[in-house]
C-alpha positions as CSV (number, residue, x, y, z in Angstrom):
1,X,0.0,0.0,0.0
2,X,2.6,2.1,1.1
3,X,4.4,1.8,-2.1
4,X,1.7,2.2,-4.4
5,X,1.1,5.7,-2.3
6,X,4.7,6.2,-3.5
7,X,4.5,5.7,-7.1
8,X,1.4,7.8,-7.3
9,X,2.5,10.6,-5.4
10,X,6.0,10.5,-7.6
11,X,3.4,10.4,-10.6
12,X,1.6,13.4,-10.1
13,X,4.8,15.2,-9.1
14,X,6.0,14.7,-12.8
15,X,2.5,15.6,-14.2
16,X,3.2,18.9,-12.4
17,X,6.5,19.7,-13.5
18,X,5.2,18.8,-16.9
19,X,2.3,21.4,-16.7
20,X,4.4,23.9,-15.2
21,X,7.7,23.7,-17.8
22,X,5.1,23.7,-20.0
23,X,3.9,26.8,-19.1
24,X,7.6,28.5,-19.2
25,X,8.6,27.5,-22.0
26,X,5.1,28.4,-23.8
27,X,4.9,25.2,-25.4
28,X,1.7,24.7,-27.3
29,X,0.9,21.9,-29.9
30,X,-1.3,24.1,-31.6
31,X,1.3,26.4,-33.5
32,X,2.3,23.4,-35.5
33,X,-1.6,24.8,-37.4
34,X,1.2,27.0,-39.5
35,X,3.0,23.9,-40.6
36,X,2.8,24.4,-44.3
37,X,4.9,27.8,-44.2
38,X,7.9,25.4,-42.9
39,X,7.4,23.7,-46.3
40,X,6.8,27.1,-48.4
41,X,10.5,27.9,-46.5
42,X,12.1,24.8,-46.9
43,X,11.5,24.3,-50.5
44,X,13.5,27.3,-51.0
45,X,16.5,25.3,-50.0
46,X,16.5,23.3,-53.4
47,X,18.3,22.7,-55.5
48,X,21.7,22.6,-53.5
49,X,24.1,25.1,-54.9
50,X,27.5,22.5,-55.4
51,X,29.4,25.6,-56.8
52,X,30.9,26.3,-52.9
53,X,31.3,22.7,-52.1
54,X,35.1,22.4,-52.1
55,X,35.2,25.3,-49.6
56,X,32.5,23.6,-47.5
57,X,34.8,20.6,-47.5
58,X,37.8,22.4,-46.4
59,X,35.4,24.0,-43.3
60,X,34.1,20.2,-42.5
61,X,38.2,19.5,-42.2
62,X,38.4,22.8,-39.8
63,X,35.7,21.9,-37.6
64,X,37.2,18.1,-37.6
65,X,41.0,19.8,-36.5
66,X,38.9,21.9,-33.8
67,X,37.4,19.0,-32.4
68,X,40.6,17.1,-32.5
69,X,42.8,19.1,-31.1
70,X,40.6,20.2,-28.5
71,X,39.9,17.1,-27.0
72,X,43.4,15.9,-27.5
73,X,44.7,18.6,-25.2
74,X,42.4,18.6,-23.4
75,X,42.9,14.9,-22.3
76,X,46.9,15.6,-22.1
77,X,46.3,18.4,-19.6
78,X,43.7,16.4,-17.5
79,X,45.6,12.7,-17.6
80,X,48.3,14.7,-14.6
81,X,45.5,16.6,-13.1
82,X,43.0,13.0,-12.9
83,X,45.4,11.6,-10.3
84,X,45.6,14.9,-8.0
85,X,42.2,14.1,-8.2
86,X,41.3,10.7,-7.4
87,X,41.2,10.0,-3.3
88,X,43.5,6.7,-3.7
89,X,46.4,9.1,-5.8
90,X,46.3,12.4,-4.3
91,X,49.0,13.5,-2.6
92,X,47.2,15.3,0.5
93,X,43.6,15.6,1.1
94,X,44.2,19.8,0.2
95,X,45.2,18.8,-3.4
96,X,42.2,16.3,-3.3
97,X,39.4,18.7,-2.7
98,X,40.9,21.7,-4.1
99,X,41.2,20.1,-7.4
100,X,38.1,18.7,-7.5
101,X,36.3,22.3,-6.7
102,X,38.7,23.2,-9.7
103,X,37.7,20.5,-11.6
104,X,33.8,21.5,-11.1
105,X,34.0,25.1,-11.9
106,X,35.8,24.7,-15.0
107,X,33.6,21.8,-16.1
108,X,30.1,24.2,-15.3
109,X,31.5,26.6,-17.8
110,X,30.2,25.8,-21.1
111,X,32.3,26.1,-23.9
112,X,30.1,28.7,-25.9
113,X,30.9,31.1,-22.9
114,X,34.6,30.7,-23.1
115,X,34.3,30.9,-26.7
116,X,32.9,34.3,-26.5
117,X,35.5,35.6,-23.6
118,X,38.4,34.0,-26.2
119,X,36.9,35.5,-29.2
120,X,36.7,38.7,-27.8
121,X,40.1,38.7,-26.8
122,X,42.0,36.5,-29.3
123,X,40.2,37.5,-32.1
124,X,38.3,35.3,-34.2
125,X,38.9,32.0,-36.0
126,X,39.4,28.8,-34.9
127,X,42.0,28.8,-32.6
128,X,39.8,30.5,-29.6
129,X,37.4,27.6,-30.3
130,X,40.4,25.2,-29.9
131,X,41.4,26.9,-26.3
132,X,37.3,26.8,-25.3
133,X,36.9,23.1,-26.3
134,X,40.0,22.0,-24.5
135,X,39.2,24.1,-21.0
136,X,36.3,22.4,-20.8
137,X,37.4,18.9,-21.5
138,X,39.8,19.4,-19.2
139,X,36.9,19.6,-16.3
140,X,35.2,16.6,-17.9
141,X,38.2,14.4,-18.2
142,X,39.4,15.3,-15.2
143,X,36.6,14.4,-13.2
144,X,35.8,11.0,-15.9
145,X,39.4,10.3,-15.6
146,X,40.1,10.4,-12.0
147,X,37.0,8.1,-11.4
148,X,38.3,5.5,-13.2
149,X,41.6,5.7,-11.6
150,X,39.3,5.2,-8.0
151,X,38.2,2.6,-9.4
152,X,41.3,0.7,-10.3
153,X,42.3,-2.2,-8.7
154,X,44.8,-1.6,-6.0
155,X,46.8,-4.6,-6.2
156,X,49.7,-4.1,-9.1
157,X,50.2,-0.6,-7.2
158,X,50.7,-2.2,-3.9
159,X,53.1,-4.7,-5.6
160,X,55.2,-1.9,-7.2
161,X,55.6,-0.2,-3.7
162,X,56.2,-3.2,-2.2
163,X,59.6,-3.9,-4.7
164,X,60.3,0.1,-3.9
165,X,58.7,1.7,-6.9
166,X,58.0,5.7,-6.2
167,X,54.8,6.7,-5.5
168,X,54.6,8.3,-8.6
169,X,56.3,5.8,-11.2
170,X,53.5,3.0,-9.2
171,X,50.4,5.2,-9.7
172,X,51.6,5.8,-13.5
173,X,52.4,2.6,-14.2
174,X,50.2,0.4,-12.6
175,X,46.9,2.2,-13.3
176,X,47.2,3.9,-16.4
177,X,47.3,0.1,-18.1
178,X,43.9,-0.9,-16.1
179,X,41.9,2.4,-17.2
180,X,43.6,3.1,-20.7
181,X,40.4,1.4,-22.9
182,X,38.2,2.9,-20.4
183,X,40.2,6.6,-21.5
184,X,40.0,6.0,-25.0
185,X,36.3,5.3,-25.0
186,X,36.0,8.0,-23.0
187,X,38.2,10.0,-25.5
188,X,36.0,9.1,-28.9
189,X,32.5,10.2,-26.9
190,X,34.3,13.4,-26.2
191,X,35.1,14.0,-29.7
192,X,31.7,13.1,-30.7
193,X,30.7,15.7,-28.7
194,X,33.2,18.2,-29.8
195,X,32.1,18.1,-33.1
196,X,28.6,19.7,-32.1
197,X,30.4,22.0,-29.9
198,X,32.3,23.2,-32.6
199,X,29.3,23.9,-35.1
200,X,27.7,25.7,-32.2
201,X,30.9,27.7,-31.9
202,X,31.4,29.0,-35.4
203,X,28.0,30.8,-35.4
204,X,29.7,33.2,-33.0
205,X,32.8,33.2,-35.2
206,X,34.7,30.3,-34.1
207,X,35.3,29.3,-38.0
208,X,34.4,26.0,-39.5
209,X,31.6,24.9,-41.2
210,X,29.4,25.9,-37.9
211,X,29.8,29.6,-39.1
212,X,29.6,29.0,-43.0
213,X,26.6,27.7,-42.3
214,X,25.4,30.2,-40.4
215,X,26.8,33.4,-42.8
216,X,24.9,31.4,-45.3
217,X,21.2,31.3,-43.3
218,X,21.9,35.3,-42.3
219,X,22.2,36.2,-46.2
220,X,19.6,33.5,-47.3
221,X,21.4,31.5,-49.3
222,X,19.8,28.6,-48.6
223,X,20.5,27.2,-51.8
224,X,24.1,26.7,-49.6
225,X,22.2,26.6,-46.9
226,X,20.7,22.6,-47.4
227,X,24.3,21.8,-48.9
228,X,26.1,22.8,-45.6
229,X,23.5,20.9,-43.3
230,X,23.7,17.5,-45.8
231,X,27.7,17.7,-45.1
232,X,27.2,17.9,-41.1
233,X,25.0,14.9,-41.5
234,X,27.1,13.2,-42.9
235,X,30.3,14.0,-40.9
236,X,28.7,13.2,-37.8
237,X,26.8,10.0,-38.8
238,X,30.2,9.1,-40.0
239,X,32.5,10.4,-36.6
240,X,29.5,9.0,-35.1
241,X,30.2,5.5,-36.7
242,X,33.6,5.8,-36.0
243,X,33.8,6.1,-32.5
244,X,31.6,3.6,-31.7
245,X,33.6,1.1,-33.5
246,X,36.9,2.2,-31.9
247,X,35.0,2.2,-28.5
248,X,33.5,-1.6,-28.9
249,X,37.2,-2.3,-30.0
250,X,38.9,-0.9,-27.0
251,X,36.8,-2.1,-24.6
């Protein structure tokens, strides 16, 4: 009985949260009445205008070397970092928690705001989209990383201390082997992700094909318009492909 009480009561909590986000958020069904002016607008895009495609594939290769490199740094400066921040590696319980609140704030910051604080002061292009990808892997990695390194099982650590192994050289080399498939997976999802972030990031001047695409929708070209959002398709069904491949490999 008491259970049932339970699920009911959780129920109607969700019913009103529904009703009530609906009500922020203005959402109503009935808009959709205006559906065919979506088509009237969308059979504007064809047919695709090919005549800019090789400098839409040289974009798709700069939004791919954002992604990249941002993640890739971003994993090289949070590998060090992970095992500050892990309880069973840190070197004092100080280091523990004050990388962990570092860890956090930098990881709350999403990437379009320190795109716009590194645009504005570096200029734009891609290279302030590099630095704002790579921040904020740093908080995710750190934080994905040193839980895995918590994780790891304790035993080849406690043998390389035992044979007098640094602390150091025994945490490096007896975890890092345990977690490494785990940090590649970890790696490719990332990238995935990084891809999206860097679309997102070149409609506020971060370069790429993000902000082709969108100088394309502000001057209603949309002849380029459907060309640009047919090549993000199919880059990210194909990174998307990819990764997961890689990650069922590793693991």
């Amino acid at each position: 009985m008491w259970f049932k009480k339970r699920n009911l009561l959780t129920v109607i909590s969700v019913l009103v949260l529904v009703y009530f986000s609906m009500r922020i958020t203005e959402f109503d069904l009935s808009k959709f009445k205006d559906f065919r002016n979506m088509i009237d607008f969308l059979a504007q895009w064809w047919p695709m205008d090919f005549s800019k495609l090789p400098g839409m594939v040289e974009d798709t290769l700069e939004t791919l070397a954002m992604a990249f490199l941002g993640s890739v740094f971003g994993l090289l400066v949070a590998l060090p970092i992970s095992f500050i921040a892990a309880r069973n590696t840190a070197p004092s319980k100080f280091f523990f928690h004050f990388t962990r609140v570092a860890l956090s704030f930098v990881r709350s910051i999403p990437e379009i705001v320190f795109g716009l604080i590194l645009l504005t002061t570096l200029g734009l292009g891609p290279f302030p989209a590099v630095i704002a990808i790579m921040f904020h892997n740093i908080g995710v990695f750190g934080k994905l990383v040193s839980e895995l390194i918590e994780a790891a099982d304790p035993g080849p650590q406690e043998a390389m201390r035992a044979v007098g192994a640094k602390k150091w050289l025994a945490n490096l080399f007896s975890i890092l082997p345990q977690i490494w498939p785990n940090v590649l997976s970890q790696f490719f999802y990332r990238f995935e992700v990084a891809i999206r972030t860097s679309l997102i990031l070149g409609f506020i001047g971060g370069g790429g094909i993000g902000q082709r695409l969108f100088n394309d929708f502000k001057t209603f070209q949309y002849a380029s318009v459907s060309l640009d959002v047919l090549i993000i398709m199919v880059m990210v069904i194909i990174i998307d492909f990819f990764a997961s491949t890689v990650r069922n490999r590793v693991i």
